[in-house]
N, CA, C and O atoms as CSV, one atom per row, in Angstrom:
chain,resi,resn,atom,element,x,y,z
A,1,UNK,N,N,-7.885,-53.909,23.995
A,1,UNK,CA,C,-7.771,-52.489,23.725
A,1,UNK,C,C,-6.331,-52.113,23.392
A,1,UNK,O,O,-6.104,-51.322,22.476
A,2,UNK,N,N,-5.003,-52.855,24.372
A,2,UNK,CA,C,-4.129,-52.398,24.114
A,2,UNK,C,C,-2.998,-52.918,22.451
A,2,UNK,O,O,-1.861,-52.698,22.034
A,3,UNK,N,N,-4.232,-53.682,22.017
A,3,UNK,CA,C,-3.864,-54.336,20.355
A,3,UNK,C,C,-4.692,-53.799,19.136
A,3,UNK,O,O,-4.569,-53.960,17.921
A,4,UNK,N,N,-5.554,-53.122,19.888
A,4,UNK,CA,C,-6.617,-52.887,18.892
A,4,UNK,C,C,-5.569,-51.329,18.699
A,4,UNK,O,O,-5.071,-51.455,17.580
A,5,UNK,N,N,-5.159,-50.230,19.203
A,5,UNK,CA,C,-5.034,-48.904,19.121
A,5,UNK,C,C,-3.964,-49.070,18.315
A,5,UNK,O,O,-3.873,-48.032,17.660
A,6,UNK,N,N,-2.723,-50.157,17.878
A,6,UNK,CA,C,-1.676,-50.004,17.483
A,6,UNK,C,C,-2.146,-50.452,16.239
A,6,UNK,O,O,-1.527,-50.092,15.238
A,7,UNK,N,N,-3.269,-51.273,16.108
A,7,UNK,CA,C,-3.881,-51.843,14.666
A,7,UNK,C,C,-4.214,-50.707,13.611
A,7,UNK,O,O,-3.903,-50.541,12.431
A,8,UNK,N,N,-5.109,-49.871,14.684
A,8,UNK,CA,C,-6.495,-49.018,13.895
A,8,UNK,C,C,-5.070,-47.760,13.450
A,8,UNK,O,O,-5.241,-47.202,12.367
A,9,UNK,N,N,-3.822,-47.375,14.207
A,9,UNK,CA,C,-3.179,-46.478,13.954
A,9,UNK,C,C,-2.161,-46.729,12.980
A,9,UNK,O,O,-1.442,-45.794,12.629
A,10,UNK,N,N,-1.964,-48.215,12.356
A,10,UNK,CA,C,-1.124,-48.973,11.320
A,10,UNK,C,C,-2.296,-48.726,10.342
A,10,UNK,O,O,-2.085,-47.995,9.375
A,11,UNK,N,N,-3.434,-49.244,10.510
A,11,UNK,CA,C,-4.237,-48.848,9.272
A,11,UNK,C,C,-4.583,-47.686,8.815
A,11,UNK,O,O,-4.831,-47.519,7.620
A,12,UNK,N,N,-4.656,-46.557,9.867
A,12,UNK,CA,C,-5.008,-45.546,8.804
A,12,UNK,C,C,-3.997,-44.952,8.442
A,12,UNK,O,O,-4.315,-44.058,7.657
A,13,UNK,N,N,-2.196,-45.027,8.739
A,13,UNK,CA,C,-1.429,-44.902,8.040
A,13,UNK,C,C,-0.532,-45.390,6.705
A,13,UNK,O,O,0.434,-45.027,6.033
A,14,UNK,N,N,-1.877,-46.848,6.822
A,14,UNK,CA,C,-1.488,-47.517,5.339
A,14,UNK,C,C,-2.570,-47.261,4.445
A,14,UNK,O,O,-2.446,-47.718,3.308
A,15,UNK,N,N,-3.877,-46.459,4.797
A,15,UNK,CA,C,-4.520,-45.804,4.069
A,15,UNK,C,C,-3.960,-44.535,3.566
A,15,UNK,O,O,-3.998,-44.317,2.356
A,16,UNK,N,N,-3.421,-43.638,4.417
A,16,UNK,CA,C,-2.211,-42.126,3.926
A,16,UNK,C,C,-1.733,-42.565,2.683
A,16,UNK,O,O,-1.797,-41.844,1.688
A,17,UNK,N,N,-0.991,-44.336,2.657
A,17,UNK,CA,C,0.124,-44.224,2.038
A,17,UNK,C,C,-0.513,-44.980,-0.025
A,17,UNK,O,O,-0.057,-44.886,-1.165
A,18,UNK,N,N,-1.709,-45.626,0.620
A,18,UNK,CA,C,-2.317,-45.952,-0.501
A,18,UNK,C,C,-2.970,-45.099,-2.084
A,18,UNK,O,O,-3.041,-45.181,-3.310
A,19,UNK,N,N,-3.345,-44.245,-0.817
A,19,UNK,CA,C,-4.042,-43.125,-1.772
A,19,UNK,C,C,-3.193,-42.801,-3.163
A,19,UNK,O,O,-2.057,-43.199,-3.420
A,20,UNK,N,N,-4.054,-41.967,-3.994
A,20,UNK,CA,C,-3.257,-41.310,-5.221
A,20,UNK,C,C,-3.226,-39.741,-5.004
A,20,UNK,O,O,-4.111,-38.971,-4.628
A,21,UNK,N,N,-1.608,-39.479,-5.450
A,21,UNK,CA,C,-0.914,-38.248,-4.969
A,21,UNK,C,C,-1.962,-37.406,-5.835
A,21,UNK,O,O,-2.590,-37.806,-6.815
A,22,UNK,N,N,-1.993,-36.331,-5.328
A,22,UNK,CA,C,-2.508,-35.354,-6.371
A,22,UNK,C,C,-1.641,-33.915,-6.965
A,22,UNK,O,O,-1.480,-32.870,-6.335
A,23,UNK,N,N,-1.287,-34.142,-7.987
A,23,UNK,CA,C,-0.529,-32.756,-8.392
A,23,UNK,C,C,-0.979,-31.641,-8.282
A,23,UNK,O,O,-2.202,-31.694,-8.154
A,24,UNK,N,N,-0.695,-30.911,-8.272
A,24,UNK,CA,C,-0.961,-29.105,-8.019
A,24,UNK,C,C,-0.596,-28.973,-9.687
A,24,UNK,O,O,0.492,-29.333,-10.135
A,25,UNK,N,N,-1.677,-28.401,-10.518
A,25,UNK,CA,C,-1.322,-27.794,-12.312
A,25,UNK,C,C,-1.769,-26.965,-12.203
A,25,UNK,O,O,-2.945,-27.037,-11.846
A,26,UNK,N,N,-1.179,-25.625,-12.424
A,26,UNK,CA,C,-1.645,-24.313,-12.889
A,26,UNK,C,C,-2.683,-24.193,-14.312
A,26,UNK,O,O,-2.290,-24.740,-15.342
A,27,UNK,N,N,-3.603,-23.682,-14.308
A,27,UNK,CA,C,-4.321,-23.974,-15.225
A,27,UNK,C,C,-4.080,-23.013,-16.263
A,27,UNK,O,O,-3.488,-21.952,-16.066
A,28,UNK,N,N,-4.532,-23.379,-17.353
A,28,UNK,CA,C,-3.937,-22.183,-18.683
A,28,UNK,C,C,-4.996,-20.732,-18.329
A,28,UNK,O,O,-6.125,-20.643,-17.847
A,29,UNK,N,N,-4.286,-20.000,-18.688
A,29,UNK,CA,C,-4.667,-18.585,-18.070
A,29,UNK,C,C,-5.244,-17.532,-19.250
A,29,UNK,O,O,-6.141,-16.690,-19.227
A,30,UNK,N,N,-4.413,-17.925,-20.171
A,30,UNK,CA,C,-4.442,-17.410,-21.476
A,30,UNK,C,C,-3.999,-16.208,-21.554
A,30,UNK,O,O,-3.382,-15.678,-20.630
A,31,UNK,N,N,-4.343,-15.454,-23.017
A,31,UNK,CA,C,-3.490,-13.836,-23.700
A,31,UNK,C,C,-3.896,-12.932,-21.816
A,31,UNK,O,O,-2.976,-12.335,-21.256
A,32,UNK,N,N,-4.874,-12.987,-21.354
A,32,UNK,CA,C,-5.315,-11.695,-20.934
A,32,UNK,C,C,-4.346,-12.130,-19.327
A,32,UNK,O,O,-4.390,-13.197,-18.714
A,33,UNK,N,N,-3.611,-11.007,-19.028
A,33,UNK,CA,C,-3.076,-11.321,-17.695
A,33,UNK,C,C,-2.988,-9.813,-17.537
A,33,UNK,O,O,-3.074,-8.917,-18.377
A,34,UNK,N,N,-2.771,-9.782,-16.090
A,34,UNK,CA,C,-2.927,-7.895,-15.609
A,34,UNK,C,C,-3.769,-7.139,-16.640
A,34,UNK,O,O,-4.868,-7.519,-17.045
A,35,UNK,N,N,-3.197,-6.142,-16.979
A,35,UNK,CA,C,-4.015,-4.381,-17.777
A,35,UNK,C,C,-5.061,-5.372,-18.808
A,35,UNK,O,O,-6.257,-5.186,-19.035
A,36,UNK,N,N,-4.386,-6.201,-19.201
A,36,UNK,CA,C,-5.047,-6.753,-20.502
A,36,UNK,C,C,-6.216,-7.514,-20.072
A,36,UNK,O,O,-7.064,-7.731,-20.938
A,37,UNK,N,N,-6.368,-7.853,-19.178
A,37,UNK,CA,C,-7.821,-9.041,-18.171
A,37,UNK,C,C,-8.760,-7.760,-18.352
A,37,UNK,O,O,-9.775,-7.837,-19.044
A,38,UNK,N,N,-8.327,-6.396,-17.607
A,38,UNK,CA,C,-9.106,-5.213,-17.353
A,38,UNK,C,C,-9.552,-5.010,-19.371
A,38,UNK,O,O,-10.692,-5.009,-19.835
A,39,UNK,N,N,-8.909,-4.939,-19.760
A,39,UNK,CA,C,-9.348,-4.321,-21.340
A,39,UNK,C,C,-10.185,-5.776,-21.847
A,39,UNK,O,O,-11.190,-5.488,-22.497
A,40,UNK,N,N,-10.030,-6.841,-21.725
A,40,UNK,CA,C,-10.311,-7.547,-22.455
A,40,UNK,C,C,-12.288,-7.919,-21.751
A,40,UNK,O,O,-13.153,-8.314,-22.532
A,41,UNK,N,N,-12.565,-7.687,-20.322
A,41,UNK,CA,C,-13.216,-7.842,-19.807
A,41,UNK,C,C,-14.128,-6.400,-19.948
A,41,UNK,O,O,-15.357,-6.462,-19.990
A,42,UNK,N,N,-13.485,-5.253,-20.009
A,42,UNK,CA,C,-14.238,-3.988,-19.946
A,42,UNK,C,C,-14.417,-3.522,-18.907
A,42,UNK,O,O,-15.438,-2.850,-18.767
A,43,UNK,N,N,-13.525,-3.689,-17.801
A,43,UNK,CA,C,-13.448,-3.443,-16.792
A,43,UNK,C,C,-12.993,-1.984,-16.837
A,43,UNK,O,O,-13.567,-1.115,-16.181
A,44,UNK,N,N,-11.461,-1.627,-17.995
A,44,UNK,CA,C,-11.461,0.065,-17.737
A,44,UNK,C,C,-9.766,-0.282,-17.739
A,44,UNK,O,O,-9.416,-1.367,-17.275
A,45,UNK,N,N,-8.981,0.439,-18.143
A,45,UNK,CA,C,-7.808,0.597,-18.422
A,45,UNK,C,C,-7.010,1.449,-17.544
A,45,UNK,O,O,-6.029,2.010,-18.032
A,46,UNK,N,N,-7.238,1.583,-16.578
A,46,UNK,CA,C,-6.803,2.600,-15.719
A,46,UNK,C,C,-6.005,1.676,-14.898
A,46,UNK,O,O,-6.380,0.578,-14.486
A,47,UNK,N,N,-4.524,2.407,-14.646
A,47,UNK,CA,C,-3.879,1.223,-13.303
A,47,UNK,C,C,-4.557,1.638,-12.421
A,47,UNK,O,O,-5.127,2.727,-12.352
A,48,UNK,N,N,-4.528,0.268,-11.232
A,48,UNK,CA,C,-5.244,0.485,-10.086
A,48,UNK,C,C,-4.442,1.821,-8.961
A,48,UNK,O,O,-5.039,2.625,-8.246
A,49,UNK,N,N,-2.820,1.651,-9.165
A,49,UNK,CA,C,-2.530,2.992,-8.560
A,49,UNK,C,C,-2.977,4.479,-8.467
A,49,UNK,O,O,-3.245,5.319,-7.608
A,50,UNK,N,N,-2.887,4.297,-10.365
A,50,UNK,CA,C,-3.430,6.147,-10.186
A,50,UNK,C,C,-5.035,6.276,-9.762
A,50,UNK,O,O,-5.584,7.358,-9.557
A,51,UNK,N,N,-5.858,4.650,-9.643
A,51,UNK,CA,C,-6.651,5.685,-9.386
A,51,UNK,C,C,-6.921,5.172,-7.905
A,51,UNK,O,O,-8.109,5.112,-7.588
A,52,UNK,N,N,-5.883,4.756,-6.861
A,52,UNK,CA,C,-6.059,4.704,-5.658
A,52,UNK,C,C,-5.511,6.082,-5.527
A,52,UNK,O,O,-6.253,6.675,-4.745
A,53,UNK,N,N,-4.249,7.112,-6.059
A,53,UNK,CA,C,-3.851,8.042,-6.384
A,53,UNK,C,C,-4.746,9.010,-6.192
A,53,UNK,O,O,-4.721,9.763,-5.219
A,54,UNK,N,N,-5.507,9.045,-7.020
A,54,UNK,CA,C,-6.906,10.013,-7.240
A,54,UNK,C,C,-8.021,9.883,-6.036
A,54,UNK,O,O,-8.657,10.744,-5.428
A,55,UNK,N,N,-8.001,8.909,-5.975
A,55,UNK,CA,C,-9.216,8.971,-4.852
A,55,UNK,C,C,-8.748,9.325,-3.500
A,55,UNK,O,O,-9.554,9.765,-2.680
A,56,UNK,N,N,-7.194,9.125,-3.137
A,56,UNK,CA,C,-6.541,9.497,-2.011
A,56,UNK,C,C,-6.741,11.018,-2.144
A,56,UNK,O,O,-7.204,11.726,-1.250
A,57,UNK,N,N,-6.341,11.444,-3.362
A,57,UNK,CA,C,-6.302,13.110,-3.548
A,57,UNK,C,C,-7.414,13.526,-3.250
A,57,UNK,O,O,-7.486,14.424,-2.410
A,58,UNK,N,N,-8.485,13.049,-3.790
A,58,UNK,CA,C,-9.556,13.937,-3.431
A,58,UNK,C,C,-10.644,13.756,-2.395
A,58,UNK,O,O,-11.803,14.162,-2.314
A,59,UNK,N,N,-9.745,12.886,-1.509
A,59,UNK,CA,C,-10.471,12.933,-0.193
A,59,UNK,C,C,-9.566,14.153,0.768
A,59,UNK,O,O,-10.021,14.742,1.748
A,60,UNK,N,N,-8.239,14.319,0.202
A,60,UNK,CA,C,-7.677,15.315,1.214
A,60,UNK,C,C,-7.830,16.444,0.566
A,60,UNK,O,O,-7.515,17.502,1.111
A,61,UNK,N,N,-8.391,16.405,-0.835
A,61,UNK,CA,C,-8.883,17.795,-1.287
A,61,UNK,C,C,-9.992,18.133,-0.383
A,61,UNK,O,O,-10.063,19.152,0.304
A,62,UNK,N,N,-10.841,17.187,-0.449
A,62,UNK,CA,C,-12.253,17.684,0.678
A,62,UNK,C,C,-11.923,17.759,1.804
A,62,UNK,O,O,-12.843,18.033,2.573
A,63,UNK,N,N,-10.713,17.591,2.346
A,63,UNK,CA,C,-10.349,17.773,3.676
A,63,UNK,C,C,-9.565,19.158,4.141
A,63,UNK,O,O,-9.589,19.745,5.223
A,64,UNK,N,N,-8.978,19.407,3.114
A,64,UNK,CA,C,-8.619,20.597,2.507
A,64,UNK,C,C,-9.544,21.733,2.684
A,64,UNK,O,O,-9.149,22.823,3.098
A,65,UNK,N,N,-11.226,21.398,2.260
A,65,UNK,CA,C,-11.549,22.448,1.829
A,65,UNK,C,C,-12.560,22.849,3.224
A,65,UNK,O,O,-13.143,23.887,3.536
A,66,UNK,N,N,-12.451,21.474,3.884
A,66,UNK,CA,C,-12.820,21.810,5.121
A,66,UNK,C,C,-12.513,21.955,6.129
A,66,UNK,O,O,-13.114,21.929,7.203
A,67,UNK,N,N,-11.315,22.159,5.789
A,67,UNK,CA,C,-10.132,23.121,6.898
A,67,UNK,C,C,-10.264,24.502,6.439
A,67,UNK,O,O,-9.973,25.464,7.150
A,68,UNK,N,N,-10.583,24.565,5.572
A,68,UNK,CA,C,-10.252,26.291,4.744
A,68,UNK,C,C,-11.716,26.913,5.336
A,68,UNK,O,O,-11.889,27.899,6.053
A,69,UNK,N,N,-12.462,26.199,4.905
A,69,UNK,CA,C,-14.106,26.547,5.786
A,69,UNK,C,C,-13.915,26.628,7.045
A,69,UNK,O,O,-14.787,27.378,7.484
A,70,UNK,N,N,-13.094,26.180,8.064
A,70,UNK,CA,C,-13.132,26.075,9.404
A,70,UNK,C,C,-12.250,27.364,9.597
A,70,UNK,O,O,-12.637,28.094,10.509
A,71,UNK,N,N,-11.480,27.651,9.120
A,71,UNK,CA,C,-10.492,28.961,9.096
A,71,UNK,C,C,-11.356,30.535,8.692
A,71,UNK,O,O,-11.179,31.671,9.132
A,72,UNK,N,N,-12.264,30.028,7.738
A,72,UNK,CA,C,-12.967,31.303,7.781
A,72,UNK,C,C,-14.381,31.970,8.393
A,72,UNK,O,O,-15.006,33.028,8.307
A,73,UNK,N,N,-14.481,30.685,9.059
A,73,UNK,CA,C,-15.986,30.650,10.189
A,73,UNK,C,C,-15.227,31.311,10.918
A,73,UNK,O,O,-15.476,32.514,10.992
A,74,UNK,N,N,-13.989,30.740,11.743
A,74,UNK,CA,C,-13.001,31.123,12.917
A,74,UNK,C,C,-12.835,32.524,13.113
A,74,UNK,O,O,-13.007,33.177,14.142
A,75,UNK,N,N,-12.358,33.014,11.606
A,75,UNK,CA,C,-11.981,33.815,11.889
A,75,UNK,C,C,-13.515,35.148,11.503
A,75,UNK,O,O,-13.645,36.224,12.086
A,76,UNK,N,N,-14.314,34.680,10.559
A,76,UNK,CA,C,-15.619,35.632,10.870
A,76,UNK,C,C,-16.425,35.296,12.332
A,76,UNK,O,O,-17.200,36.081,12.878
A,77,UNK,N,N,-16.118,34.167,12.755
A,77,UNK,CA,C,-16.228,34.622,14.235
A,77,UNK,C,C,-15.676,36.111,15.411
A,77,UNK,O,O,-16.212,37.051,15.998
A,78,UNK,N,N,-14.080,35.432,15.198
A,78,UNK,CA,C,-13.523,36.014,15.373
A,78,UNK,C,C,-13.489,37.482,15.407
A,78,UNK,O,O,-13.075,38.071,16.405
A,79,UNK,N,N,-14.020,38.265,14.078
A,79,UNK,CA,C,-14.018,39.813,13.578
A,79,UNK,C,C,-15.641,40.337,14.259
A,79,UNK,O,O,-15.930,41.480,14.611
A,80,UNK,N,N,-16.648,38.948,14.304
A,80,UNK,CA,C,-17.815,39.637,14.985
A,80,UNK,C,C,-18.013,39.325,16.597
A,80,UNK,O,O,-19.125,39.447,17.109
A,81,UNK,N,N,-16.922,38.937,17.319
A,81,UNK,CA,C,-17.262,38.496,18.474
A,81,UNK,C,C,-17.587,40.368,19.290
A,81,UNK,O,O,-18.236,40.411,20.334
A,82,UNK,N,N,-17.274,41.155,18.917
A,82,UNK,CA,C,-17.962,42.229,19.308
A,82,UNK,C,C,-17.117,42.566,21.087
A,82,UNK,O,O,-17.730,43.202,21.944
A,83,UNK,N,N,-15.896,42.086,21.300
A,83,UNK,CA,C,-15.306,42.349,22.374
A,83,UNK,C,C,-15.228,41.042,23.330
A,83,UNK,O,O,-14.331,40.682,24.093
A,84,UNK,N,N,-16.895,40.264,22.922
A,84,UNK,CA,C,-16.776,38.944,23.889
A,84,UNK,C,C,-15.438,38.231,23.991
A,84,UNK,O,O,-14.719,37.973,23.026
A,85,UNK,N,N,-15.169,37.929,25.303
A,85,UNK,CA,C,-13.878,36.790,25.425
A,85,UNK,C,C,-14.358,35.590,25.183
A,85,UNK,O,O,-13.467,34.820,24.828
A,86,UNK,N,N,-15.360,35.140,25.229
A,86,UNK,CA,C,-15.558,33.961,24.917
A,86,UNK,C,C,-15.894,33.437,23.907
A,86,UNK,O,O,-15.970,32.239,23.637
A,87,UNK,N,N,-16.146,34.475,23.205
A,87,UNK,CA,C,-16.913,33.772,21.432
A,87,UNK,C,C,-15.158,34.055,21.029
A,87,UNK,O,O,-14.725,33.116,20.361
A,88,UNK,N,N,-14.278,34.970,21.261
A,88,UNK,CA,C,-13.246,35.465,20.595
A,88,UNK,C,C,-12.009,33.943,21.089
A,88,UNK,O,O,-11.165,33.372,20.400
A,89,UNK,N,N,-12.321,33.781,22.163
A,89,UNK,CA,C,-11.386,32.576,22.614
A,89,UNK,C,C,-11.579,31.211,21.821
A,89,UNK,O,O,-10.711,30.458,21.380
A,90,UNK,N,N,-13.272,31.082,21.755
A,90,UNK,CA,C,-13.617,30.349,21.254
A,90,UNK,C,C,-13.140,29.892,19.690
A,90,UNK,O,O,-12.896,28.756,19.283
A,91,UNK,N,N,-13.087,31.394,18.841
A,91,UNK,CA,C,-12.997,31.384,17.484
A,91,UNK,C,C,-11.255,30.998,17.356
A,91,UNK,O,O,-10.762,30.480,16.354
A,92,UNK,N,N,-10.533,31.353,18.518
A,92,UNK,CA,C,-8.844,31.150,18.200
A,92,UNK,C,C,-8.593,29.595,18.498
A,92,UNK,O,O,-7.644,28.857,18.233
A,93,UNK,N,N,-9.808,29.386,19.151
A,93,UNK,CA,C,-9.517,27.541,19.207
A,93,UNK,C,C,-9.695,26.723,18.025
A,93,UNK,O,O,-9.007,25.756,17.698
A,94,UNK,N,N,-10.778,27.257,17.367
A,94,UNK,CA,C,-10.972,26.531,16.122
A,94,UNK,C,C,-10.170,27.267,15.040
A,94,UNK,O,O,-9.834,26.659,14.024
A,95,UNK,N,N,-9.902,28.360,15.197
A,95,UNK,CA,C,-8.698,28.316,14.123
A,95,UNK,C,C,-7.693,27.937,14.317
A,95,UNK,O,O,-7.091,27.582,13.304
A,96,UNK,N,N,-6.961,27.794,15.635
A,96,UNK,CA,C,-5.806,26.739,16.025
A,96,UNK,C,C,-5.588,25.304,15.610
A,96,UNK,O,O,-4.505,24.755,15.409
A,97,UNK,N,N,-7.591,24.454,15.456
A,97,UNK,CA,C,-7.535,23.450,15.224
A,97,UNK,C,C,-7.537,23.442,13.833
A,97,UNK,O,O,-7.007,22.374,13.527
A,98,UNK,N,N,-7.743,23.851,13.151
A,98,UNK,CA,C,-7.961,24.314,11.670
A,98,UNK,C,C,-6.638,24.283,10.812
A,98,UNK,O,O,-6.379,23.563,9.847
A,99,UNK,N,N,-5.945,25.161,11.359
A,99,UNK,CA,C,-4.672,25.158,10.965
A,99,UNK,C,C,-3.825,23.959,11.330
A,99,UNK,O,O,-3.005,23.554,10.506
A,100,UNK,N,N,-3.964,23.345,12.530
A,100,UNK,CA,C,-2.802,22.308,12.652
A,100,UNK,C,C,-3.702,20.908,11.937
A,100,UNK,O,O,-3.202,19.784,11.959
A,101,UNK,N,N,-4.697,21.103,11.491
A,101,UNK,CA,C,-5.447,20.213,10.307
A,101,UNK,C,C,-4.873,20.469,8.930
A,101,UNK,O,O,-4.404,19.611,8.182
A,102,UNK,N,N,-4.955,21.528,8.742
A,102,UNK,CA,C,-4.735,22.109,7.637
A,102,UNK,C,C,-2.813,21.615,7.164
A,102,UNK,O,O,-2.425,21.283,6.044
A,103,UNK,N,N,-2.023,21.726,8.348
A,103,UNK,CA,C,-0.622,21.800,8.281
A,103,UNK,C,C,-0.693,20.036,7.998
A,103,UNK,O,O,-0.228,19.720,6.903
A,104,UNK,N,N,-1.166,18.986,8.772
A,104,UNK,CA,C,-1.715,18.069,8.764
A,104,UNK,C,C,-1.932,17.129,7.385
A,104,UNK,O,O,-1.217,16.213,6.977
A,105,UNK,N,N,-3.150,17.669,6.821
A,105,UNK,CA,C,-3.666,17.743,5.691
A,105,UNK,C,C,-2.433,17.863,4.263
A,105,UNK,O,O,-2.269,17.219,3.226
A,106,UNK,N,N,-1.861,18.857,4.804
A,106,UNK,CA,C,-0.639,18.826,3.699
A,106,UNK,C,C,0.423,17.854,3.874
A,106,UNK,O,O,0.982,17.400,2.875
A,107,UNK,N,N,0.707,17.543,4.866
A,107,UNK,CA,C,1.423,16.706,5.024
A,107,UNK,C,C,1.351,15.823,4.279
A,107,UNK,O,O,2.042,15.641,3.277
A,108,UNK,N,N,-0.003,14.791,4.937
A,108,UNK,CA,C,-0.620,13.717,4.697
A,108,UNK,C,C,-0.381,13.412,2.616
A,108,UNK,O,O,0.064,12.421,2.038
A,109,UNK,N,N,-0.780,14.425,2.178
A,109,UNK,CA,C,-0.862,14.880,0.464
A,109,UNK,C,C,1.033,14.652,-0.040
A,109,UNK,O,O,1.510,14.010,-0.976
A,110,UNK,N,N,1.497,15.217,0.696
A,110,UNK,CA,C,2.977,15.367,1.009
A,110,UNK,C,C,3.241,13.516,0.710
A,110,UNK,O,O,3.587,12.894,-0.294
A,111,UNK,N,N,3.023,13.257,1.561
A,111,UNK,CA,C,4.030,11.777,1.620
A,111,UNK,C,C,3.087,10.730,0.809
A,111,UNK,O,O,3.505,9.651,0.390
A,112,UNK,N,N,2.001,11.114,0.676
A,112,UNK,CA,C,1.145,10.405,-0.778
A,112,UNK,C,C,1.837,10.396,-1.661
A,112,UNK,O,O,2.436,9.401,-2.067
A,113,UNK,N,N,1.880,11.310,-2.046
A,113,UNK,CA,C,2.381,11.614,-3.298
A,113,UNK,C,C,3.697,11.392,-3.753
A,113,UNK,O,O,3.992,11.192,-4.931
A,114,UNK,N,N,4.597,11.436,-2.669
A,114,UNK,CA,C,6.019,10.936,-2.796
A,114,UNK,C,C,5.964,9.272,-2.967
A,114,UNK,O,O,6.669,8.702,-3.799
A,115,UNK,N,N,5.051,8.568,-2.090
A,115,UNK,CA,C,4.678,7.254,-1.819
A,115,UNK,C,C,4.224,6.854,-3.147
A,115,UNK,O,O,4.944,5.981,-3.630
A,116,UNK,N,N,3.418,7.161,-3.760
A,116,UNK,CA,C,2.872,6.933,-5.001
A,116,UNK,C,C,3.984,7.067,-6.030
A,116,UNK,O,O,4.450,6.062,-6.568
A,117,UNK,N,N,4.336,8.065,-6.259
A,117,UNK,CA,C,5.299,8.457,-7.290
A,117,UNK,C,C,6.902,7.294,-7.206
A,117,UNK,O,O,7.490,6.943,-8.230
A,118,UNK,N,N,7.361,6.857,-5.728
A,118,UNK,CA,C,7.827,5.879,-5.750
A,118,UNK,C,C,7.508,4.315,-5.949
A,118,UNK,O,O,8.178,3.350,-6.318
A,119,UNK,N,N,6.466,4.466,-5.625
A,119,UNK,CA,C,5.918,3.258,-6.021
A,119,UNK,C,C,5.481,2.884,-7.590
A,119,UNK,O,O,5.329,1.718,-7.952
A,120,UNK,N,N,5.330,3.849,-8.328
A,120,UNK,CA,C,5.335,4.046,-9.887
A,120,UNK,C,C,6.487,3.601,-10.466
A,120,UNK,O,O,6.727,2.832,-11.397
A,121,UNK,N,N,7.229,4.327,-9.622
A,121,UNK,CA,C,8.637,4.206,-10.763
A,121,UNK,C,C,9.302,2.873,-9.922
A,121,UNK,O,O,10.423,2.526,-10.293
A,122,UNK,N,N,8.744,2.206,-8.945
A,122,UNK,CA,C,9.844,0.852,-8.641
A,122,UNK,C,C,9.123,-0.084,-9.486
A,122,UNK,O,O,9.665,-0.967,-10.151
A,123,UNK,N,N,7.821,0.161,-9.428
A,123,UNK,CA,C,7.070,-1.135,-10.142
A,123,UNK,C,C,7.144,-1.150,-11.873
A,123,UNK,O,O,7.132,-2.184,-12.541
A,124,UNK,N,N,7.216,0.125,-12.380
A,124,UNK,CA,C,7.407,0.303,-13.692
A,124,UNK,C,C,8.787,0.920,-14.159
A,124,UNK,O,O,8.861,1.213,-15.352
A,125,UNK,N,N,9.683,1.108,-13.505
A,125,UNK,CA,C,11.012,1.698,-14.027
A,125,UNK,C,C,11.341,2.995,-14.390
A,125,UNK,O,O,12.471,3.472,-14.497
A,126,UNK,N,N,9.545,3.892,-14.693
A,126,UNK,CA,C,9.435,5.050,-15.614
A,126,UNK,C,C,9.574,6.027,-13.952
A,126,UNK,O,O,9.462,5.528,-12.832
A,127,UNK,N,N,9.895,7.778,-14.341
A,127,UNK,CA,C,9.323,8.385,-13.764
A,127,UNK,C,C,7.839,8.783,-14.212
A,127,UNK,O,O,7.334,8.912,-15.328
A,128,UNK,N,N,7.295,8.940,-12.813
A,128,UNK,CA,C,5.371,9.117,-13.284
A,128,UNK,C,C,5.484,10.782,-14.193
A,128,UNK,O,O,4.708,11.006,-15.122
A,129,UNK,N,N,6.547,11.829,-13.756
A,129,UNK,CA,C,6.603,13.002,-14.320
A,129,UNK,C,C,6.821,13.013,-16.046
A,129,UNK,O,O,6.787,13.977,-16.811
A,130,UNK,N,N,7.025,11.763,-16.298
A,130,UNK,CA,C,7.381,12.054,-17.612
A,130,UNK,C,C,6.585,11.070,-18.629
A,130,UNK,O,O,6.784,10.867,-19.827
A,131,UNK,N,N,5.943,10.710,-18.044
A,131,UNK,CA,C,4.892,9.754,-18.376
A,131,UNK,C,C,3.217,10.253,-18.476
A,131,UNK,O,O,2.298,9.857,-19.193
A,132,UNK,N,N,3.292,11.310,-17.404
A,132,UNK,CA,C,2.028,12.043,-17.565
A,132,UNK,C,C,1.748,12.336,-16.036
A,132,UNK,O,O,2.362,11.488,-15.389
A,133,UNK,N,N,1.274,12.936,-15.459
A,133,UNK,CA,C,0.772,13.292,-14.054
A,133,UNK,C,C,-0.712,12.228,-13.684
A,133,UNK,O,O,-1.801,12.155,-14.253
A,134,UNK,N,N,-0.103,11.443,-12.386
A,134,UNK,CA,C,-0.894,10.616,-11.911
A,134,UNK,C,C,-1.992,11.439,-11.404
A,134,UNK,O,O,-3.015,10.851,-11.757
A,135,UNK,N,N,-2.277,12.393,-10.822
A,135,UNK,CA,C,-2.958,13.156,-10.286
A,135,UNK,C,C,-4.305,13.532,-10.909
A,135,UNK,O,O,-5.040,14.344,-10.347
C-alpha cells in the first residue's frame, strides 16, 4: 500500500502532463456587435438604458398617481368626517402617509434621473439634453 499510493499519484500526474493543451479562440463574431446585433436581428433599436429609463419612469408615475389618489380620499375623508375624531384622525394619517410617499416618490424620480442622465453621458460622451430627452 505504502508503494502503490506514490505510484498511482506519479501516474496521474504524468497523465496532467501528457495531455494536449487546449487554447481558448474567440470565435469570429462578425459586422453585428451591440445596437447593430439588435437591428440586424429585429430585436428593436432602442438602447437598453432609455428604456430601463422609461419603464423606471412609469412605474413612479403610477406611484405618483397613487399617492395623489391617497391625498384626495384623505382629504374627502377628511371634509366628510362630519366632526368624528376618528374618521378625521384617521384621514390625517393617510394623508401624512401620502405625502411622505409622495415627497418619497419624487425623490426616488430625482436621483433616477440624475443616475441615468450620468450614466448616458459617461458611457457615450454626449449630454442626453442635447441629444433628445430619454424620458
Amino acid at each position: 500500500m505504502k508503494k502503490l499510493f506514490p505510484i498511482i499519484t506519479l501516474a496521474v500526474f504524468a497523465l496532467t502532463l501528457l495531455g494536449n493543451n487546449a487554447y481558448a479562440q474567440v470565435e469570429e463574431t462578425g459586422p453585428y456587435l451591440g445596437m447593430e446585433y439588435g437591428k440586424a436581428t429585429g430585436l428593436g433599436e432602442t438602447d437598453v438604458r432609455f428604456t430601463t429609463a422609461r419603464i423606471i419612469s412609469a412605474a413612479l408615475g403610477l406611484l405618483g398617481t397613487i399617492a395623489l389618489v391617497l391625498v384626495l380620499y384623505a382629504g374627502f375623508t377628511w371634509m366628510t368626517a362630519g366632526g368624528d375624531e376618528e374618521k378625521a384622525g384617521n384621514a390625517k394619517k393617510i394623508l401624512y402617509a401620502a405625502v411622505i410617499g409622495l415627497i418619497i416618490i419624487l425623490a426616488a424620480y430625482s436621483i433616477t434621473r440624475f443616475v441615468m442622465s450620468q450614466l448616458f453621458k459617461a458611457t457615450t460622451g454626449y449630454d442626453y439634453s442635447t441629444t433628445g430627452d430619454m424620458y
